[in-house]
C-alpha positions in Angstrom: 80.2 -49.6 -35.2 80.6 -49.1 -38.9 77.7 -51.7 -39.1 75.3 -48.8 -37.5 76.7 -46.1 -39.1 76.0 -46.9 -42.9 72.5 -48.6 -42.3 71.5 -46.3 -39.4 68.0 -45.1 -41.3 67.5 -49.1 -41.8 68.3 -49.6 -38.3 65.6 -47.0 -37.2 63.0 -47.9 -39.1 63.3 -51.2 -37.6 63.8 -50.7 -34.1 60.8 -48.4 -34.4 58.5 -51.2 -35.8 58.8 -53.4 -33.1 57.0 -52.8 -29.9 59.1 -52.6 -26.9 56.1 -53.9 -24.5 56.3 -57.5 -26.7 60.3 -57.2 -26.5 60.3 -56.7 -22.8 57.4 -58.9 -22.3 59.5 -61.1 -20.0 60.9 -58.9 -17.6 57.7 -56.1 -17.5 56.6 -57.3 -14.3 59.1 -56.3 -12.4 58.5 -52.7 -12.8 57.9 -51.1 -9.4 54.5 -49.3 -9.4 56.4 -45.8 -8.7 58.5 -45.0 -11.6 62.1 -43.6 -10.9 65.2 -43.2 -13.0 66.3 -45.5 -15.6 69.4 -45.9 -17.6 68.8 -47.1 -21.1 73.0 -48.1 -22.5 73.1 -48.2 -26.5 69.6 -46.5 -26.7 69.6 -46.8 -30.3 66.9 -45.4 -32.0 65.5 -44.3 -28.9 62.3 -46.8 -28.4 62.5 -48.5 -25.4 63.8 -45.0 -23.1 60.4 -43.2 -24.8 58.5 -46.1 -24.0 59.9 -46.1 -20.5 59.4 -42.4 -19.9 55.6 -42.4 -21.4 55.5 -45.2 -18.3 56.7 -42.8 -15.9 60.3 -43.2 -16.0 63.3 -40.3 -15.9 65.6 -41.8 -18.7 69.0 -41.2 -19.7 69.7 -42.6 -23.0 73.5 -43.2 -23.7 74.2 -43.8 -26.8 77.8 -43.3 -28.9 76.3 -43.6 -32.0 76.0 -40.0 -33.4 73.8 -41.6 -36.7 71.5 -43.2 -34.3 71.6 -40.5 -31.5 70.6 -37.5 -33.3 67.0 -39.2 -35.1 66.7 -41.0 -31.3 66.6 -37.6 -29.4 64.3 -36.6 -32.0 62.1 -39.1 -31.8 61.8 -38.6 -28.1 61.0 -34.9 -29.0 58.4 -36.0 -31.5 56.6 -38.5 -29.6 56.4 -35.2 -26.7 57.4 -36.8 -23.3 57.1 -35.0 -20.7 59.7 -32.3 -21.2 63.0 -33.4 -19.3 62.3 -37.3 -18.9 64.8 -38.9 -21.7 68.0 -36.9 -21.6 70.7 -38.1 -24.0 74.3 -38.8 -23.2 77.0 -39.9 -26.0 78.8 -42.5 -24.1 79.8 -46.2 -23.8 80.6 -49.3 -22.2 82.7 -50.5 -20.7 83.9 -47.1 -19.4 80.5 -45.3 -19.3 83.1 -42.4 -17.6 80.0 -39.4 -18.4 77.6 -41.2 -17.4 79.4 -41.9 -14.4 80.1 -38.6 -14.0 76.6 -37.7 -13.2 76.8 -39.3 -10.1 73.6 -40.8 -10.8 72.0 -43.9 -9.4 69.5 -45.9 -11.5 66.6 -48.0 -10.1 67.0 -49.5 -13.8 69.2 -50.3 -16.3 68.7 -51.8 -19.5 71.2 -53.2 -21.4 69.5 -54.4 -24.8 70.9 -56.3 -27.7 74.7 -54.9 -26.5 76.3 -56.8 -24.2 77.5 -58.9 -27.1 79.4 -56.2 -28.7 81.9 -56.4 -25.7 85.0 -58.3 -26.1 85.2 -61.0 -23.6 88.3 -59.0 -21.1 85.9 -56.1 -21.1 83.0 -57.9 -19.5 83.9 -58.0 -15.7 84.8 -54.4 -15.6 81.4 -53.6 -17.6 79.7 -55.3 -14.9 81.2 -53.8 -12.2 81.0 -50.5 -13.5 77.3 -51.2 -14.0 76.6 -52.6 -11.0 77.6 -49.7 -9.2 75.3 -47.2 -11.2 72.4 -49.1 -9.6 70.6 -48.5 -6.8 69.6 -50.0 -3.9 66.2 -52.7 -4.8 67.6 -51.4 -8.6 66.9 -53.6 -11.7 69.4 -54.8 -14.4 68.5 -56.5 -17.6 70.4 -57.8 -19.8 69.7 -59.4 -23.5 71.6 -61.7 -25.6 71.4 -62.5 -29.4 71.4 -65.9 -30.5 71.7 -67.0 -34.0 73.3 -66.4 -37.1 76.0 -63.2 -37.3 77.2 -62.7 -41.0 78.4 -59.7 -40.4 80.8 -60.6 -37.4 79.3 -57.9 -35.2 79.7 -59.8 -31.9 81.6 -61.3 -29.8 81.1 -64.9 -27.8 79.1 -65.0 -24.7 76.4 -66.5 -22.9 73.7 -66.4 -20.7 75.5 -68.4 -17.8 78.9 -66.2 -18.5 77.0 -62.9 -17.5 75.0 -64.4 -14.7 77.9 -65.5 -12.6 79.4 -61.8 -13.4 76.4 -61.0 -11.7 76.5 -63.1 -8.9 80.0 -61.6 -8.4 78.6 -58.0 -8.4 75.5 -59.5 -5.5 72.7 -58.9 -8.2 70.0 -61.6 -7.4 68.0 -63.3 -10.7 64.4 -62.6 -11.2 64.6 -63.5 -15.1 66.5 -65.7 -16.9 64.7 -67.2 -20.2 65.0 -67.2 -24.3 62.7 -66.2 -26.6 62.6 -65.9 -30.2 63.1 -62.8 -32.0 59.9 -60.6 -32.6 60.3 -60.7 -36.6 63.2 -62.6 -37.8 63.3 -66.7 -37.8 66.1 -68.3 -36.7 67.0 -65.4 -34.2 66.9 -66.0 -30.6 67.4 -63.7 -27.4 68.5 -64.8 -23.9 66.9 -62.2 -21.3 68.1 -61.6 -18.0 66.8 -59.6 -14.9 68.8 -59.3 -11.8 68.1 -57.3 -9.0 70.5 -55.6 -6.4 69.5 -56.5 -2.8 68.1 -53.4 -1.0 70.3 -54.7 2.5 72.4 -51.6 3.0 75.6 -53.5 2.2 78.0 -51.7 -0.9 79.6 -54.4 -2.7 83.1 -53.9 -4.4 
């Protein structure tokens, strides 16, 4: 976490240059046509939950990173969403216990450029506890960065790792695919969109 706090004005100004419509490029399409609420976990700079509310979306942003929160929620402000559609929640995984405590279901949940910031025990429970903020027919996505770490901010995982922690949790695949990075060589991302079956079953 250190990481983000010292460069979080780099961090910002970088997140904010890239377009989230190329980043998401992969999993767009499975946007249902009537927007509904979205979770976006480790919001960051606060990009991708404007972009999702200018498309519609009610968006909670959770994000524990105070240095990143405060110019996110302004940028939301700033960029004058529809008063009410990005709310912002300082929270984490793998507990997410506020955002639980909404008692919110999400018909998405995106999970960008985090999951590898878990340490391998926490990723079952992270699942499960994400899993169960979705709702029926909801969509999860999840990204992975491949590629160089000098810095030591993440840990191991890959893309097959998380997708049979989702096919423990009954979330179908729609995506699964790598693709590089937007602006940095060598830089990779594994993408992942799973789905949780609209069958009325609860899974636990």
């Amino acid at each position: 976490m250190d990481y983000y706090i010292e460069r979080a004005d780099e961090l910002f100004a970088a997140y904010q240059a890239v377009d989230p419509e190329v980043v998401h490029s992969a999993w767009r399409h499975l946007l249902p046509a009537q927007p509904g609420l979205a979770c976006d976990i480790g919001a960051g700079s606060g990009r991708d939950a404007c972009w999702l509310a200018k498309l519609g979306w009610t968006v909670t942003a959770v994000e524990p990173s105070e240095k990143l929160r405060n110019p996110g929620q302004a940028h939301t402000t700033a960029q004058h969403c529809k008063p009410g559609s990005v709310t912002w929640l300082d929270d984490a995984l793998p507990d997410l216990k506020r955002l639980r405590s909404l008692d919110q279901r999400f018909q998405l949940i995106l999970i960008s450029a985090v999951w590898m910031h878990l340490k391998p025990d926490q990723h079952e429970r992270a699942m499960r506890i994400v899993s169960d903020l979705l709702a029926p027919g909801g969509i999860l996505v999840i990204s992975l960065r491949i590629g160089e770490d000098k810095e030591e901010r993440f840990h191991p995982v890959t893309a097959q790792q998380v997708q049979m922690l989702a096919q423990g949790r009954a979330l179908a695949p729609k995506v699964i695919t790598r693709q590089p990075d937007v602006t940095r060589p060598g830089i990779e991302w594994d993408c992942m969109a799973f789905v949780l079956p609209d069958d009325g079953l609860m899974f636990f």
